[in-house]
N, C-alpha and C positions, 0 to 999 in steps of 0.2 A: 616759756617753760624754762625753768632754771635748773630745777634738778629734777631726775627722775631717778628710783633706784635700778641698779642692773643686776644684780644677782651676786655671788659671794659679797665683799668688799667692795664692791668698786661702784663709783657716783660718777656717772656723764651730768657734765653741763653742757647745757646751751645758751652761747650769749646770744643777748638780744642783738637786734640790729641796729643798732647806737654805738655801738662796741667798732665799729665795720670801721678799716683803715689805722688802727690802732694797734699800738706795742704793747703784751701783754709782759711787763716787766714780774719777773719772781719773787716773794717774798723772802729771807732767810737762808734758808742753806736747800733750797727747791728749785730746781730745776725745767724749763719748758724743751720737749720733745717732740720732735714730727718723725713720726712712725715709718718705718721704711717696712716694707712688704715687700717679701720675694715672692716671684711668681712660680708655681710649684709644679715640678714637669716631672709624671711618670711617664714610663717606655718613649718619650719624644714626644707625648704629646701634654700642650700646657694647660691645665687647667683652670678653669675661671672660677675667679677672688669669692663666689658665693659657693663653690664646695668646700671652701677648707676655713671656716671664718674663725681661725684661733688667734687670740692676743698678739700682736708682733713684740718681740723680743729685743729688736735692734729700732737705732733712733739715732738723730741727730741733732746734736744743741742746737737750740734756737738760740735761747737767753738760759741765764744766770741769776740766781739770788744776790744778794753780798757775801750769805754766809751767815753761818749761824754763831751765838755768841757760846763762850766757856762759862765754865763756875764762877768766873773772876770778873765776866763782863764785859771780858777782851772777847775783838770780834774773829773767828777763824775763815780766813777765805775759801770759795769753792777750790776745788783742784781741778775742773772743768771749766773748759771754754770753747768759746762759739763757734760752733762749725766741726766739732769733735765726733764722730761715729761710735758709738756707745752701747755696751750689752748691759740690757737692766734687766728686773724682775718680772716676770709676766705678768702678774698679777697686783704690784706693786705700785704703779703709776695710776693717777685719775685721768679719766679721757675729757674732753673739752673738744669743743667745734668752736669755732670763728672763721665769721664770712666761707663757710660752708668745707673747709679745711679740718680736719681732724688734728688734735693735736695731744699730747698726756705732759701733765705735769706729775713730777716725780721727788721723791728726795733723792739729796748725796748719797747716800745709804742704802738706797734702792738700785744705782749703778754697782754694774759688777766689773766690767773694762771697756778699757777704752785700744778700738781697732783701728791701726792702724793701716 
């Protein structure tokens, strides 16, 4: 299965298992993220990941595009880099699985900041 649709915007992929042990490098000015999920605790007690299944918000670069080019053809580098903790759109990134890991690709333009 490669694509399936999910509802407003947003396309999951699933690679195949030929893809397995593999670096998914970015094309452009796109970005790859692994989703960070907080665990979500009313009165002390913590709730489990299948009541509250909303988009995760925050992520951490994996990889990097080159970056996207200008009007001129000149290339603009990303302002992100690997290992950065990052608030993006919720709705804005594509989700993607490999080797059974969830992961979204997003654009530069899709990040809102970067937490330090």
């Amino acid at each position: 299965m490669w694509g399936v649709e999910c509802g407003f915007t947003t396309t999951f992929y699933c690679l195949p298992s030929t893809f397995k042990n593999r670096m998914i490098k970015p094309l452009s000015d796109h970005i790859l993220l692994e989703p960070m999920r907080e665990e979500k605790k009313k009165g002390g007690i913590i709730l489990p990941d299948t009541v509250d299944k909303e988009r995760p918000e925050k992520g951490k670069v994996v990889a990097v595009g080159s970056g996207r080019l200008d009007k001129d053809g000149k290339r603009v580098p990303i302002e992100l880099r690997k290992g950065q903790v990052v608030l993006f759109k919720k709705y804005g990134p594509d989700e993607i699985k490999v080797d059974g890991k969830d992961y979204l690709i997003a654009r530069e333009e899709d990040v809102l900041a970067v937490l330090d």
